[in-house]
C-alpha positions in Angstrom: 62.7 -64.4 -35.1 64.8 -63.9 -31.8 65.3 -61.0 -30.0 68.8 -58.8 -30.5 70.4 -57.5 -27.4 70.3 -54.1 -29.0 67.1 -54.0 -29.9 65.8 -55.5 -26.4 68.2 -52.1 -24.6 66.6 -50.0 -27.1 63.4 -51.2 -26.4 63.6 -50.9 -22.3 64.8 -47.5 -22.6 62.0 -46.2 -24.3 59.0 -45.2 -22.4 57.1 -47.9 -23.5 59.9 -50.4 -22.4 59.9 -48.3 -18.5 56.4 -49.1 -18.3 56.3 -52.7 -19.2 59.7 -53.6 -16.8 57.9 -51.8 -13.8 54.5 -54.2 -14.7 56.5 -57.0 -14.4 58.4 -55.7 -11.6 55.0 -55.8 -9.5 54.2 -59.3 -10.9 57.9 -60.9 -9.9 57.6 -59.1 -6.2 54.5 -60.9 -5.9 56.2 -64.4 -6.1 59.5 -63.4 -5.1 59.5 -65.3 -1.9 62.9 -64.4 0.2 65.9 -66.8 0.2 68.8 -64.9 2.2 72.0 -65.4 0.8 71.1 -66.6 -2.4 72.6 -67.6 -5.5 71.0 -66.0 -8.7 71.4 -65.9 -12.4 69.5 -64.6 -15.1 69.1 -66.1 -18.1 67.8 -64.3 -21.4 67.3 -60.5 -20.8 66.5 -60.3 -17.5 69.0 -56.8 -16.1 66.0 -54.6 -15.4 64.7 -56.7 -13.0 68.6 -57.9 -11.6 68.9 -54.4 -10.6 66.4 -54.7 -8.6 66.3 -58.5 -6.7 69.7 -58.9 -6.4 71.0 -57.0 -4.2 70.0 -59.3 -1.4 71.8 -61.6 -3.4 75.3 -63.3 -1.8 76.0 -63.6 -5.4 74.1 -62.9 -9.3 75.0 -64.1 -12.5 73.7 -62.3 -15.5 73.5 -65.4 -18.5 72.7 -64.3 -22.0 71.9 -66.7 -24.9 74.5 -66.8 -27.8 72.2 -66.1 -30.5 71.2 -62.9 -28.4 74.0 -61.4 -27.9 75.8 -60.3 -24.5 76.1 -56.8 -22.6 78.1 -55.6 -19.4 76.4 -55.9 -16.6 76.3 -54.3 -13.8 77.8 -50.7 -15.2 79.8 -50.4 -12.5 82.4 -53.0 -10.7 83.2 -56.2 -12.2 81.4 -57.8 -15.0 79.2 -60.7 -14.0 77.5 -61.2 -17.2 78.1 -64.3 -19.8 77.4 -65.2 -23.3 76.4 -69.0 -22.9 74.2 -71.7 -24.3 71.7 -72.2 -22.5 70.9 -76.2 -23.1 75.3 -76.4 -21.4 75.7 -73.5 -18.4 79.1 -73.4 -17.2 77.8 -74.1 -13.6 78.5 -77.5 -11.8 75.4 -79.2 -10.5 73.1 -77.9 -7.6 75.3 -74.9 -7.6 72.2 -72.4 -7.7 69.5 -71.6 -5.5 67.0 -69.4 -7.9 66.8 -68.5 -11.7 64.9 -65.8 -13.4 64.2 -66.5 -17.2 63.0 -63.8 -19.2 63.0 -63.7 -22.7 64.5 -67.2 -23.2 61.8 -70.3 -22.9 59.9 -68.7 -26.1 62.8 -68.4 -28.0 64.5 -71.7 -27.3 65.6 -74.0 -29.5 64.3 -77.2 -27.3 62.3 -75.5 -24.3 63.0 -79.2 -22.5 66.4 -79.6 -22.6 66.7 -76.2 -20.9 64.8 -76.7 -18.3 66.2 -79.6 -17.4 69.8 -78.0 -17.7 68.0 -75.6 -15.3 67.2 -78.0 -13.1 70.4 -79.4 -13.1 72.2 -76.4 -12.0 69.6 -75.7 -9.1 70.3 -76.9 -5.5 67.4 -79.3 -4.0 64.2 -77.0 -3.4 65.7 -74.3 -6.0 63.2 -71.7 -7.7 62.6 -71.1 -10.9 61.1 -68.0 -12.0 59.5 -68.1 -15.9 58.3 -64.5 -17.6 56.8 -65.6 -20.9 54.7 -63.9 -23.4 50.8 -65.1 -23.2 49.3 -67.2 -26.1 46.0 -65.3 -25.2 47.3 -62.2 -24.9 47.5 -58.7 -26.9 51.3 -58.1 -26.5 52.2 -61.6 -28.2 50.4 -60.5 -31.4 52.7 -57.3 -32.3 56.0 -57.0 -32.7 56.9 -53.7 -32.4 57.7 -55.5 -28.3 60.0 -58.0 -27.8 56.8 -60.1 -26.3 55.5 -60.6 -29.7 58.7 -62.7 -31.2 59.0 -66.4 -30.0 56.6 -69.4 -29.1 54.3 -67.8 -26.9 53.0 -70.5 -24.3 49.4 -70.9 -22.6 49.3 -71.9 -18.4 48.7 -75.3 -19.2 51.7 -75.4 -21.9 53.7 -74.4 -19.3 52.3 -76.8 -16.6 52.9 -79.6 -18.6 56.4 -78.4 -19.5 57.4 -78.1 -15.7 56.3 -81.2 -14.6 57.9 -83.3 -18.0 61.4 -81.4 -16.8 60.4 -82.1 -12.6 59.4 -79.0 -11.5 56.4 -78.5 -9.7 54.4 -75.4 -10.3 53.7 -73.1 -7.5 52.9 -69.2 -7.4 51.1 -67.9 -10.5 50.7 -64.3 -11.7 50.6 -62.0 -14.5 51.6 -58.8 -15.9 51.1 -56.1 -19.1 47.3 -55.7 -18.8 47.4 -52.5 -20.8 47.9 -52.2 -24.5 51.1 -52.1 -26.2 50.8 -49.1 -27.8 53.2 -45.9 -28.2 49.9 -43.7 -28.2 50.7 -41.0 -25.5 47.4 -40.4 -24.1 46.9 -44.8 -23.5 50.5 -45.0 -22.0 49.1 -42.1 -19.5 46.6 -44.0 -18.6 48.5 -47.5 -18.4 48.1 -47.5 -14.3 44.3 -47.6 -14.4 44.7 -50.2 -17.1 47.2 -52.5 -15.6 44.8 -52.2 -12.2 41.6 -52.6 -14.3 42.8 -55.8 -16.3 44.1 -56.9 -13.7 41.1 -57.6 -12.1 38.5 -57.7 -15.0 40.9 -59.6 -17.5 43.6 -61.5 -16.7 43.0 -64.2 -19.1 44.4 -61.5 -21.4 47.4 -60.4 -19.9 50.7 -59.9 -22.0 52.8 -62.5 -20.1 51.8 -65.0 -17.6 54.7 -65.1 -14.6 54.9 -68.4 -12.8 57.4 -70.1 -10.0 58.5 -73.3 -9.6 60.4 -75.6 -7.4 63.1 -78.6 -8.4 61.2 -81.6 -7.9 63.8 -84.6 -6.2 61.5 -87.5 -6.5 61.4 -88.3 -9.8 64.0 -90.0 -12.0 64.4 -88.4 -15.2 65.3 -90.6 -18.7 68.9 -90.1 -20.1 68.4 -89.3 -23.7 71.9 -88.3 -25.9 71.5 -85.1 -27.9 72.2 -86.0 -31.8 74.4 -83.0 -32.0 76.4 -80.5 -29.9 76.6 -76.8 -31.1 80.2 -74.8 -30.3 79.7 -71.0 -30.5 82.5 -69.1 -31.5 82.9 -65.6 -30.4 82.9 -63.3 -33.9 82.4 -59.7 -34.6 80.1 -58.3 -36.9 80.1 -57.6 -39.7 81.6 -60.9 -40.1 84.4 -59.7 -43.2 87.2 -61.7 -41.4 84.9 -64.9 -41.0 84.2 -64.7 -45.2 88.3 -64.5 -45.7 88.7 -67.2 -43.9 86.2 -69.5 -44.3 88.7 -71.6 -46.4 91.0 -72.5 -43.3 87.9 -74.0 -41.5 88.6 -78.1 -40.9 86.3 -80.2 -43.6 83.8 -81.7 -40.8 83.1 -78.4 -39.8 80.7 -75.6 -41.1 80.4 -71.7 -39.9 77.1 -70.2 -39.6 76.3 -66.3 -40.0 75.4 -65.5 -36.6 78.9 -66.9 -35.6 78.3 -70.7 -34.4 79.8 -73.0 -35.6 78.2 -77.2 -35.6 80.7 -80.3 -35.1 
């Protein structure tokens, strides 16, 4: 099950969603380390916390999976958001000096091959800044949140991940330490339980928050993918795709969500 971009505003815009951005607010500006002048995208759902880092920024990109969906960002001004696919960004190499993923590495098709698109796109000693929703933790076993949809991924699932894609792990934290629940009296009291867990138990936070840096060192194998996936833009509901699902080529097939496989 992956995430829609309208249920992920929806779910930010609730109170529930307000408290969980600012938890992992505090857990990002704990590793944020500064890089003036930076380049910066986003990749998954990451425009709550854009908002925020970015504007230090010389330049940000906001890059949403295709099987998400896309929204305008910023509000105001030009657009700089994109629906891509995220194993083939539309960025030459080393063009990047940071990315923030959020919502993406648990809901990728091959976590691998995006990270190391990732670090293709990242400049020598680039950043790499993972949110992802805790295998030990309560938020990854409900999904009333969009933290309990997706793989989620243990600290030494993601260690071993970094360093098979050459990144080397650096500044760990973690975030969501109170419950996930819409109960008005508990979301009162979420600063006292953020602080609490925090401290007592983090082993049980809702996402574990880690950054990494592009590792030079190393060769990496070439390995060819056995396919290529083209995504074409569509509107839903799809009538018009049904209707003309008979002028499609032979060698080609259309999915529902709008993709379409050579």
């Amino acid at each position: 099950m992956k995430n829609d971009i309208v249920d992920l505003k929806s779910f930010y815009a609730s109170t529930l969603g307000r408290l969980a951005d600012r938890s992992i607010a505090m857990a990002l500006a704990s590793v944020w380390a500064e890089m003036p002048e930076e380049r910066l995208i986003g990749l998954g759902f990451t425009l709550p916390w854009l908002d925020r880092f970015a504007a230090d920024a010389e330049r940000s990109l906001a890059f949403m999976p295709a099987g998400q969906g896309a929204t305008r960002w910023p509000l105001k001004g030009p657009s700089s958001a994109a629906l891509v696919f995220e194993e083939e960004l539309p960025l030459v190499d080393a063009s990047i000096d940071r990315v923030l993923l959020v919502h993406a590495l648990e809901h990728a098709e091959n976590p691998r091959e995006m990270l190391m698109e990732l670090w293709r796109v990242l400049a020598p000693g680039g950043r790499l800044v993972i949110v992802v929703p805790n295998r030990r933790g309560m938020w990854a076993r409900f999904e009333h949140t969009p933290f309990g949809t997706g793989r989620p991924f243990s600290r030494g699932q993601i260690t071993a991940l970094l360093r098979e894609t050459n990144f080397t792990p650096g500044a760990w934290t973690d975030a969501l330490h109170f419950p996930p629940s819409e109960t008005g009296w508990i979301m009162k009291l979420h600063a006292l339980l953020e602080r609490t867990g925090r401290r007592f138990w983090p082993i049980f936070a809702g996402v574990i928050v880690v950054e990494a840096q592009k590792r030079l060192y190393q060769g990496l194998p070439v390995a060819a993918r056995a396919s290529r996936r083209v995504f074409v833009p569509v509107l839903a509901p799809q009538g018009a795709t049904t209707r003309n699902a008979g002028n499609l080529s032979p060698g080609a097939s259309t999915r529902a969500n709008g993709s379409r496989e050579a």
